[in-house]
C-alpha positions in Angstrom: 0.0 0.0 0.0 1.0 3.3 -0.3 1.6 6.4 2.6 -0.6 9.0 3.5 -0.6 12.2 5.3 -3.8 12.9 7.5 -5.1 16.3 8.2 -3.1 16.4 11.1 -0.2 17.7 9.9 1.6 20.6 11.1 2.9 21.3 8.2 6.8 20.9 9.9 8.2 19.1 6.5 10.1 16.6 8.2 9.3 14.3 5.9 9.6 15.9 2.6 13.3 15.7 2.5 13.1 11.9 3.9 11.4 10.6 0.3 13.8 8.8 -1.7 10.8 8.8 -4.6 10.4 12.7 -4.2 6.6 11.7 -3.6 6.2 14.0 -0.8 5.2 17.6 -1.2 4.0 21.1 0.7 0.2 21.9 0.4 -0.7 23.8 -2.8 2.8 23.0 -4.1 2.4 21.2 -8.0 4.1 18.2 -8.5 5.9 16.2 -11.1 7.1 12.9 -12.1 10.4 13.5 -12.8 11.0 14.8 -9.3 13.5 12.9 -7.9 13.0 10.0 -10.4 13.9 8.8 -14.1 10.7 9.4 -15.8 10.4 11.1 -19.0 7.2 10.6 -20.2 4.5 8.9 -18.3 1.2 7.0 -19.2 -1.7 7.6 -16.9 -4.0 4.9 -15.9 -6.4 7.0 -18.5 -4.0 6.4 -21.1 -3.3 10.1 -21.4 0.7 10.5 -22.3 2.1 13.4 -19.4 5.6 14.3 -20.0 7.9 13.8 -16.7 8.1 17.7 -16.4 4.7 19.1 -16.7 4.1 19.9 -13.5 0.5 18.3 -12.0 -2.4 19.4 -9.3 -1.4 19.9 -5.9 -3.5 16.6 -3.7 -4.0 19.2 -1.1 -3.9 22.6 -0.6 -3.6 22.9 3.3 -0.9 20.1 4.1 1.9 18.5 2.9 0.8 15.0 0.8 2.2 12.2 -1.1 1.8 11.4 -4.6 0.2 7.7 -4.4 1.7 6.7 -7.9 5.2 7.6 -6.8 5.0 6.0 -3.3 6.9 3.0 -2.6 6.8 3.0 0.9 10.8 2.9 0.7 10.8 -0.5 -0.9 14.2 -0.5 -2.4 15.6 2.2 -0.5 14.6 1.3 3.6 13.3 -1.1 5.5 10.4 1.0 6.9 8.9 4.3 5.2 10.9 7.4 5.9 8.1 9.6 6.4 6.5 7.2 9.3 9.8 7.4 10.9 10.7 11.3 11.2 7.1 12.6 11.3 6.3 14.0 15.2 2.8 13.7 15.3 2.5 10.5 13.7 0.3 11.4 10.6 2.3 9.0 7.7 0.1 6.3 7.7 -0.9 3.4 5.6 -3.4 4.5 3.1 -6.3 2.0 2.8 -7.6 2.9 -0.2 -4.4 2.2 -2.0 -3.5 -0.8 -1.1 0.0 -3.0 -2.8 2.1 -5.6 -2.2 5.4 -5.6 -1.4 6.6 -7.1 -4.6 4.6 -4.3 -6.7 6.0 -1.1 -4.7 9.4 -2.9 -5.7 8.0 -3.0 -9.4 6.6 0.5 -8.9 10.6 1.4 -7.9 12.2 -0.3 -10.4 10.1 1.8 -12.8 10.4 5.2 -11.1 14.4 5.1 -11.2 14.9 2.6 -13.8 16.2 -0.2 -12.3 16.7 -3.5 -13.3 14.9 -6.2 -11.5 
């Protein structure tokens, strides 16, 4: 499954700097897939083609968030998510609506950084 970040942030941005994906951002702040990643060009689940620098909608506009698609919950990089670790109040949890397996987030971060299996 992928991290989220409840409404109780306080916005300190601990974990921001923490994502080896780049999958974390401020509230209102657009986001891109080539952040901290490989990507070029990118096909959405839509089948729309988004190029890796055309910067995307903020999540939300009042706290920091994660991009779900670019979450790997530090598969490949840590043992435990980053974000869950650092954060003070506790408010980078597991996201039930987006829920993955272990060997898919390390699928999802092969294909972020381009990575062979």
């Amino acid at each position: 499954m992928a991290i989220m970040i409840t409404d109780e942030c306080i916005n300190c941005g601990a974990c921001e700097p923490e994502c080896p994906n780049t999958a974390i951002y401020e509230g209102g702040a657009q986001w891109r897939w080539a952040d901290g990643t490989k990507l070029k060009d990118v096909e959405t689940a839509d089948g729309k083609q988004v190029g890796g620098t055309d910067p995307q909608r903020p999540v939300s506009n009042e706290y920091y968030y994660i991009v779900t698609d670019k979450c790997t919950e530090c598969v490949g990089f840590h043992e435990e998510p980053q974000c869950a670790a650092v954060c003070p109040v506790d408010c980078c949890v597991d996201d039930p609506d987006h829920r993955e397996t272990r060997e898919r987030l390390a699928q999802k971060q092969q294909w972020l950084h381009k990575t062979a299996a």
